[in-house]
Every structure is written in C-alpha cells, then in structure tokens.
C-alpha angles and dihedrals in degrees: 000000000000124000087204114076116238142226126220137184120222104166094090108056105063077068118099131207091023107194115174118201115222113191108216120224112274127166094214083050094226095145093047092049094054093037077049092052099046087053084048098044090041095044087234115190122209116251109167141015139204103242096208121183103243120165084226111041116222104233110179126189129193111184092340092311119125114243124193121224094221103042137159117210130199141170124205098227089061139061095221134095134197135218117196132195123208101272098234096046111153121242089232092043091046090058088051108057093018090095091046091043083047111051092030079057100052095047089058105052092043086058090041085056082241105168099203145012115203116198110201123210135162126226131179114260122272096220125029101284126064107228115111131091118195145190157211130205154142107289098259100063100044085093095053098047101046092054085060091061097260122143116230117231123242127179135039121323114197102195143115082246092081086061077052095058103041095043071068099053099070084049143065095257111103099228120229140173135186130205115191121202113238135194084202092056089048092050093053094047087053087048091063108038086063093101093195098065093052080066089076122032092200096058092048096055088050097051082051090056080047090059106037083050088057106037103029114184085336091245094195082063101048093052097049082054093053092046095051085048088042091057089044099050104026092230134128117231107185120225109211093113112032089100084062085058096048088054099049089039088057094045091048087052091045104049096049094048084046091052086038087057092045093055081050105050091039084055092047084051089048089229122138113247128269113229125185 
C-alpha cells in the first residue's frame, strides 16, 4: 500500500460511450484547427493537462487566462473529449515528445474507462475527387466502421500515429485513426513537386500564398471529417461557424508565408530585418 496519498478522478466514468479526439501533427494545423473548432462549438471546458518536463516551459495566454500546451477538453453534455496540441509546434519537436504525449495519453484514458481515441490526419486523395475518409483500427472494429460509410486503408502508412495504436493495443482503448482525403493537401503536394520553385525560396512561399488563398481550410475536407467523428460518436457538431474558422485560418497562413518571404527578401538584399 502507498505511503503517498492519491488522487483519483471519478467524474468520467458515469459517462458512457467515451470517444477522445487526438490532432495529429500537421505543418499546415488542420487537425488542430478542427480539434480547436469542436472545443469551441461544444463550449468544451479543460479539465486536465499533460505536465511534460521542457527546458523552456510553453505558457500560453488567451485574454490574460493561462492555457496549457498539452491540454484535454470535455463538456458535460457529451460524451467526447479533446485533446489539443500547441498550434506552432515544431515537426522535430513533435518526434521527440510524440511517444511521452501518447502513452501518457492512453494510460489516462484506460484509467478514465475512455472506449476509444481517434487520431485524425489528412491525406491527399487517392483519385481525382476528394470525397473519401479512411481509416485504420484494431480487427474488431473494421465491421463496424465500414457500416458507418468509412473506407478502410490499405496500404503503408508512415506516421507517429502507428506508436499511438499500438500504445492501444496493451489496454483496454480500441485504437483509430482517420485519415480524411484533402484538395488543399494535393495542392500542396503539386506545389512541391514543382523542382524549379525550390530554386528560389522566395517564388515557392509565395506559390504557397497562391494556394492557401485558393483552397482556405479546405472546408469540403473538414466536414467530411465532422461527419466521419459525428457517426462515431453519435454526436451533432454544428457547422454555422466553420466558414469563420476558414477565413481566420487564410489570413494566419498567409501572414506567416508573407513574414517567412520578408525575412527572405530583406536576406537577398543583405539588409538586416525591420521588426515593430
């Protein structure tokens, strides 16, 4: 028996159906934008965060509240819950603390008596047509998913999602994750695989203002999304403001390309940069 008292959480578990979001990194932040619009839809509260060792603690502020990075959202009236990632979290940063957020994820929500963890991802479609959204699980729930109108995913799957899964795997949390077919992720792909503009730096940020302009949040993509987490979780998200959410998401991109081409032009000119 432990010397140390203990603390547990209760609150959970008269909930039924439990079903936690995890946004997977992506360096365009749709799933955290999305993840960011259901706490804000279902007026979603924070009720736990991952306390994670940095040498230079995140401290995030929003109207003089403190925010932390690592953060796990409910609301009473549903039965799902959100966790959400810092929004400029870097991709080398992100390997390197993806195995501690995980399994410290998936310890928590078997204690919690949380059925499932969805990790949602984008991917560009495979035929011409954005339309499908697919997934990957654990065998027993293949059925199941499929009758709700879900593709199943075949083929290999390079991501930090698979430590997720199979972090699920030695619990009692069935394991999912979605990956949701995107114009906007195709059109970045193209982008890039256009050699010539990586000749010049400055060309290819602004290509990529080009395409964010075009393509916003790719809002076809984050309702398929919705509806693929609605008919998982039986819940309805409302989507009234989810063309807010594609205009602040073009101005963010935009700015920060702009400010990235800047730095550039003021380097090329061998001119230090202006700040303020």
């Amino acid at each position: 028996m432990s010397e140390n008292p203990l603390i547990h959480e209760t609150i959970l578990r008269f909930y039924e159906n439990k079903v936690l979001l995890y946004p997977l990194y992506s360096p365009i932040a749709l799933p955290s934008l999305l993840a960011g619009y259901i706490i804000e839809t279902l007026e979603m509260s924070p009720i736990a965060y991952i306390d994670i060792e940095e040498i230079s603690p995140l401290v995030y502020a929003a109207e003089g509240k403190l925010i932390h990075p690592y953060t796990i959202y409910f609301s009473p009236k549903h039965p799902l819950l959100v966790f959400k990632l810092p929004p400029d979290i870097d991709y080398e940063k992100h390997l390197k603390l993806f195995p501690k957020i995980a399994k410290e994820i998936v310890t928590w929500c078997n204690e919690q008596e949380i059925g499932k963890i969805m990790a949602l991802d984008f991917m560009p479609p495979r035929n011409e047509k954005a339309e499908k959204v697919y997934f990957i699980t654990e065998e027993h729930l293949v059925d199941d998913l499929k009758k709700l109108g879900l593709q199943p995913y075949t083929g290999v799957y390079l991501s930090t999602a698979g430590y997720l899964l199979n972090q699920c795997a030695k619990t009692r949390v069935d394991g999912i994750i979605l990956r949701v077919e995107s114009d906007l992720i195709k059109a970045i792909l193209e982008t890039l695989r256009k050699e010539e503009i990586f000749r010049d730096k400055l060309t290819f940020y602004q290509k990529m203002i080009d395409v964010f302009s075009k393509y916003g949040a790719d809002l076809s993509a984050l309702k398929r999304a919705l509806n693929a987490i609605e008919k998982i979780t039986k819940i309805k998200i409302p989507l009234e403001k989810l063309e807010e959410r594609n205009e602040e998401y073009i101005e963010l991109m935009q700015q920060l390309l702009e400010a990235i081409s800047k730095e550039i032009m003021y380097k090329k000119s061998k001119r230090p940069p202006i700040y303020g």
